[in-house]
Kinemage of the C-alpha trace (Angstrom):
@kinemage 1
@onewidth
@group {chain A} dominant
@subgroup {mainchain}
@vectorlist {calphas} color= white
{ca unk a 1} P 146.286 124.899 304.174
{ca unk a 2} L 146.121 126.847 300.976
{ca unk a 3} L 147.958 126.694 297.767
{ca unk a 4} L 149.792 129.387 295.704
{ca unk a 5} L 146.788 130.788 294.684
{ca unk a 6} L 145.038 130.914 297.849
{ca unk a 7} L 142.900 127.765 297.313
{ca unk a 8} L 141.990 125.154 299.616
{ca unk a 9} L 144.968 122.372 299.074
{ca unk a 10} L 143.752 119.180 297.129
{ca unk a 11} L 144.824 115.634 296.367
{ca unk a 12} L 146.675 117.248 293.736
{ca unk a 13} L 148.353 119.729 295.693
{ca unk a 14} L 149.875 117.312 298.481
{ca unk a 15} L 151.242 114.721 295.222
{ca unk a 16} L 153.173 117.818 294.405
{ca unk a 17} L 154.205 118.901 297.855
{ca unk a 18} L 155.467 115.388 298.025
{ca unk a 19} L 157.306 115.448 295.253
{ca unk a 20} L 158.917 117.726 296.262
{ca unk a 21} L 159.656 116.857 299.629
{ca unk a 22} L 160.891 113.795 297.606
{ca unk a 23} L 163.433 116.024 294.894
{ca unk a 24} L 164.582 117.778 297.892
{ca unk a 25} L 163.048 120.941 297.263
{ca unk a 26} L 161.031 121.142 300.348
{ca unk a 27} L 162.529 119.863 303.495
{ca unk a 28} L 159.240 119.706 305.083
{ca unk a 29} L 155.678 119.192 304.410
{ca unk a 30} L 153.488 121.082 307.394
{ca unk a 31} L 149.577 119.207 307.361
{ca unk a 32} L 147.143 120.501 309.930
{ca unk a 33} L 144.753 118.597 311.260
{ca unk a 34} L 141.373 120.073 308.828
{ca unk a 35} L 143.687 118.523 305.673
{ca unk a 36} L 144.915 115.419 306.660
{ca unk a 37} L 142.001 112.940 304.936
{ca unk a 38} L 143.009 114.953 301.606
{ca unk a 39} L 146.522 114.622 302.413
{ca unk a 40} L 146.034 111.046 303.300
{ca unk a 41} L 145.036 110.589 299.637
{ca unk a 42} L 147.732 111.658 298.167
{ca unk a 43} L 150.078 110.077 300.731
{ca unk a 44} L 148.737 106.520 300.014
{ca unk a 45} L 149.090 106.630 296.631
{ca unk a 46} L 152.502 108.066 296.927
{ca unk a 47} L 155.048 105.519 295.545
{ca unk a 48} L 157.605 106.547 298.099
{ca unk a 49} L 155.182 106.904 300.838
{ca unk a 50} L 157.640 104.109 302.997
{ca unk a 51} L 160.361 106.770 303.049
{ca unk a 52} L 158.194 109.709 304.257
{ca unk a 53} L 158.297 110.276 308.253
{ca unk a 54} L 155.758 112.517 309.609
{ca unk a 55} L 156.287 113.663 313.520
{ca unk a 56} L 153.168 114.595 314.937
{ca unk a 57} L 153.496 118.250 316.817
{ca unk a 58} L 150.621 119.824 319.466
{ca unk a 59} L 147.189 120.133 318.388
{ca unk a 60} L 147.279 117.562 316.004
{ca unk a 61} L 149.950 119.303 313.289
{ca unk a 62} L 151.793 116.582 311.569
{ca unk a 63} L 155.489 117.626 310.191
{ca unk a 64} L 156.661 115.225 306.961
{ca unk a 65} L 160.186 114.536 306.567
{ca unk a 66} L 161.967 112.299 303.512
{ca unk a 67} L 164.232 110.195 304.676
{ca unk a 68} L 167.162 109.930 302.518
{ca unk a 69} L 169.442 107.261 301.540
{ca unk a 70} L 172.959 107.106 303.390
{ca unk a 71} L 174.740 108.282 300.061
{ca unk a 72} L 172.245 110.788 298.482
């Protein structure tokens, strides 16, 4: 996965895809397989990590979700 730029995504990259997958601005984070140990970085150190549900899709593509409270 690249960034805006067209760089290879990095720890810092996923905190902020996170974040906003947290704020609502992304309703989905999309982390093939050849990113996952960097994503897996960021995830962990995530403070909402608990609340982030990734569905894993065919050839080893994992789809992140944020589950939301009842009332937000």
């Amino acid at each position: 996965m690249t960034n805006v730029w067209g760089d290879f995504m990095d720890k810092t990259d996923f905190t902020d895809q996170l974040q906003k997958l947290k704020d609502g601005e992304l309703n989905e984070l999309t982390v093939q397989p050849n990113d996952f140990m960097v994503f897996q970085e960021a995830f962990m150190d995530f403070d909402a990590r608990k609340r982030v549900v990734g569905a894993a899709q065919k050839g080893g593509t994992v789809v992140y979700t944020f589950e939301k409270d009842q009332k937000e």
